[in-house]
N, C-alpha and C positions, 0 to 999 in steps of 0.2 A: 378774339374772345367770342363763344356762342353768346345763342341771345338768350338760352337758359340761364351762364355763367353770370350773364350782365344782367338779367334781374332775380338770382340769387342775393349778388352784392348790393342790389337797390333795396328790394326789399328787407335787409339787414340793417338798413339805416332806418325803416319806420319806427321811430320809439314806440315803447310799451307807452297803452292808456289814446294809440290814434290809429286810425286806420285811411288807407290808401285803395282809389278804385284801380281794377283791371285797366283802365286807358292810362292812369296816372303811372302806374308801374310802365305799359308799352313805353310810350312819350317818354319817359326818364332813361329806357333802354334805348332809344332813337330811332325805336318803331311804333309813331302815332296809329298805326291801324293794326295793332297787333293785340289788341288789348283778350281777343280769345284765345290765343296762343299763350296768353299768360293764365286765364283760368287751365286750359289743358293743361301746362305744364305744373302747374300744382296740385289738381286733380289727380294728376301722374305721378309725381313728386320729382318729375326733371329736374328740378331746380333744387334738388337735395332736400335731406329731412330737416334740416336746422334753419330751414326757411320758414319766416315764423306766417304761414301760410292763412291763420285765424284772421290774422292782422287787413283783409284783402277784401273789400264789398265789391259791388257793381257801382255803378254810376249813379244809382239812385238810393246808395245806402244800407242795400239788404243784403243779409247773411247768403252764405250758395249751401248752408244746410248741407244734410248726408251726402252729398257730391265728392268732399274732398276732406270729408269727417268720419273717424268711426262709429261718431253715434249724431241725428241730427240737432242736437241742440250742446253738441262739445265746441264748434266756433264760438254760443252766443255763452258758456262757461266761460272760456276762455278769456273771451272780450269785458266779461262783469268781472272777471278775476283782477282784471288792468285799468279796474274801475269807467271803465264802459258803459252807459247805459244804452241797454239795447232794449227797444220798443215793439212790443206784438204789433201788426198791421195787418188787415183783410188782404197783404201782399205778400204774409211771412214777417219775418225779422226782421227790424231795422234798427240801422244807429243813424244819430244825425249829424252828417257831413261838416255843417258847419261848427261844430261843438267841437268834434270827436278828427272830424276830417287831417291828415297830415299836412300841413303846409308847406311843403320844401322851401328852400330860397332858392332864389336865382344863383346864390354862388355852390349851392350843389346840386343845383343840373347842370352848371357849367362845369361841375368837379366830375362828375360822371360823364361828362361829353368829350373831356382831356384825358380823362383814364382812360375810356372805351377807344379815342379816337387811336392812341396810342398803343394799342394791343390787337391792332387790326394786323 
């Protein structure tokens, strides 16, 4: 399985109403250092349309705006629609990680480390 394929299917698990950084997406694909190859491939839409790509901040919270949007404030629509709140900041758009942020558990990073290992 590509590593587009493999954080298509990751990203599909982010419930509506949480969002997940670029590293937490890599690390659940079982590439810790890949976290900009997961903004590209969104940007790009590698990872297909039905990848709910709004759902995606940085490491510190903020939106990536017109980048991988067709208008710059359709992520932070998006995000209030899934009852979200997202905060102006002198840095852009932000949501707060620990509110909003996804949790995985441990049994499904491990459930994604047995899928993926298994499709090699």
């Amino acid at each position: 399985m590509e590593f587009y394929q493999k954080m298509a299917y990751v990203c599909a698990q982010i419930p509506a109403g949480k969002v997940a950084t670029y590293g937490q997406i890599a690390l659940l694909c079982g590439n810790p250092n890949h976290a900009r190859q997961v903004g590209y491939a969104l940007r790009k839409g590698r990872a297909g349309e039905q990848v709910p790509a709004h759902r995606i901040v940085n490491a510190a919270g903020r939106l990536s705006g017109a980048a991988a949007f067709e208008t710059p404030d359709m992520q932070k629509q998006l995000l209030e629609k899934e009852g979200v709140q997202v905060q102006k900041t002198d840095a852009g758009w932000k949501v707060d990680l620990k509110k909003y942020g996804w949790k995985h558990t441990m049994e499904q990073a491990e459930e994604f480390y047995r899928l993926f290992s298994n499709m090699l």
